[in-house]
N, C-alpha and C positions, 0 to 999 in steps of 0.2 A: 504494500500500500504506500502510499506517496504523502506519508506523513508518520510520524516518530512521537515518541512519549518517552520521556523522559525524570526523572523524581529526584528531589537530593534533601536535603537538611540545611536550614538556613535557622541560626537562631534558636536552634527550639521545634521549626518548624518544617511540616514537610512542604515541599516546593513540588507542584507538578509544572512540568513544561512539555509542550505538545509545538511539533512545525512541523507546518503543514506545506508541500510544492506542488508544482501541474504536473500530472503524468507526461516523459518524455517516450512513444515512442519510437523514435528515431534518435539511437544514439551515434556522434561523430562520426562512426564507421561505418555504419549506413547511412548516412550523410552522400560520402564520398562512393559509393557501393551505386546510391541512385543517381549522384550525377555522372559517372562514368556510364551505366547503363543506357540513360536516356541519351547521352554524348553517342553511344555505339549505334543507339536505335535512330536514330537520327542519321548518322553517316552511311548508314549500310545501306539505305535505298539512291543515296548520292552516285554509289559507285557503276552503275549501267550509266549516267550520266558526266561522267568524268570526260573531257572534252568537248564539252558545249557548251554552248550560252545558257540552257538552263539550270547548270548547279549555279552560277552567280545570281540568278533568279530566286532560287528557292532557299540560299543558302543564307541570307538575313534574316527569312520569319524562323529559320530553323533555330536560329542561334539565340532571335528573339526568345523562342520558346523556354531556351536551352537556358538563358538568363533569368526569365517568369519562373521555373521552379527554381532556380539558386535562390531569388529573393525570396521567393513564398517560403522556403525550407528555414533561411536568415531569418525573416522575421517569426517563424513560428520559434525558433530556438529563444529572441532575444524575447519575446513575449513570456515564454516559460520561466523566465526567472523570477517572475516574482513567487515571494513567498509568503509566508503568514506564522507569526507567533502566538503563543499563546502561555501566560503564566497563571496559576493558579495555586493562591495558598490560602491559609484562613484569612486571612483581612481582605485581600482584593483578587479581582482577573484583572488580567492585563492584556489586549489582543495588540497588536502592532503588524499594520499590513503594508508589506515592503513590495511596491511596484518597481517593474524593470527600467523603469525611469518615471520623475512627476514628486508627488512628497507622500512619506510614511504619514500613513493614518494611525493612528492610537486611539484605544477606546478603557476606558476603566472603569471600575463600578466594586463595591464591596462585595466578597465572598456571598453574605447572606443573602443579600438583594439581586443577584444575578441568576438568568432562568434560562436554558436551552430550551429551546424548541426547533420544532419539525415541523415544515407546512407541505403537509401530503400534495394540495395542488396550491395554484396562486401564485406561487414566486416564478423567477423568472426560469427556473428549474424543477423537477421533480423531486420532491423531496428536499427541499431549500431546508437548511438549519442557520438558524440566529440564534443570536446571544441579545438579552435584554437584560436592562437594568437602566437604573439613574437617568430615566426618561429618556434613553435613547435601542435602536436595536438596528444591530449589526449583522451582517451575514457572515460565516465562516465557513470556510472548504468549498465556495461554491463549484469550483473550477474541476471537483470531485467526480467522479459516476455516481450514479445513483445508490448502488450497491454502496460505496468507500462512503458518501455521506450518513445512509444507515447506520451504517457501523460508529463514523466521527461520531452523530448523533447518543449513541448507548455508551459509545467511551465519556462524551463529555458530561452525559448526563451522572456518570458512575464517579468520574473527579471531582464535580462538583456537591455532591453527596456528602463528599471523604471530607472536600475541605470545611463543610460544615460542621461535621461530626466535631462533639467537642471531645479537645487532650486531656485522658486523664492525670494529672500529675502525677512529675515523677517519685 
C-alpha cells in the first residue's frame, strides 16, 4: 500500500505517524522500457520508406508523438510527489499536505475533537475519507483506490481510538 505507519515515544507519549504517497506504476525502468519501445514502434514502419520524401513527411508527427508521451510520462512522475503527513498523539493530529510544487497545507485540531469519516458517495471519489475537527474538514488519501482508502479509513479510525484512550500511570 502506498502509505506507512509509523509509532515512537515522545515525552510520555505514544506518537503515531502515518505518510501517505500516489501509487507509482511506472517505475524509472519502465520509464525508459516504454520510451524505447514506442521509439522502435515508430521507426519500424519508416523502414519500407527509407529513400523518399515520405519518411520527412511522416517523421515530425512521429516524433511529435514520441515527445507527447515523454511529457505525459514527466508530468505524471512530477505530479506523484506529492505526499501527505499525518501525526497523531493524545493532545492533537496534525495533517501537513506537501504538493509537488505551490504551498504545504496544515490542518490541526485536538486529539478528542477530531472525527474520521467515510462518505460512501458525494465526494469527489468513492469512498472519500476526511478528517474533521475545529470547524474545519479535510480530505486524506484521496489520491488512494478505493480498496487503500477502506482500509486508511479502519487504520485511522483505530489510531484515533488509541490516542484517546487514557494512560494509565506509570
Amino acid at each position: 500500500m502506498p502509505y506507512e505507519w509509523s509509532a515512537s515515544r515522545e515525552s510520555g507519549k505514544t506518537v503515531r505517524r502515518l505518510r501517505l504517497w500516489p501509487h507509482r506504476s511506472l517505475p524509472r525502468k519502465g520509464f525508459a522500457t516504454v520510451i524505447l519501445g514506442a521509439f522502435a514502434m515508430i521507426i519500424l514502419p519508416l523502414f519500407p520508406l527509407l529513400g523518399t520524401v515520405f519518411v520527412w513527411e511522416l517523421l515530425p508527427f512521429l516524433l511529435m508523438a514520441l515527445a507527447g508521451l515523454w511529457w505525459g510520462l514527466q508530468r505524471s512522475y512530477r505530479d506523484a510527489q506529492l505526499s501527505e503527513e499525518l501525526r497523531i498523539d493524545p493532545d492533537e493530529v496534525h495533517l501537513r499536505r506537501i504538493p509537488p510544487r505551490g504551498q504545504v497545507r496544515e490542518w490541526r485540531c485536538q486529539s478528542h475533537w477530531s472525527k474520521v469519516q467515510i462518505h460512501r458517495s458525494g465526494g469527489p471519489v468513492a469512498d472519500y475519507v476526511t478528517l474533521r475537527g475545529c470547524g474545519r474538514e479535510v480530505e486524506i488519501g484521496a489520491f488512494l483506490s478505493q480498496d487503500e482508502r477502506k482500509a486508511l479509513f479502519r487504520d485511522l479510525s483505530e489510531a484515533l481510538e488509541d490516542a484517546r484512550r487514557p494512560v494509565p500511570p506509570d
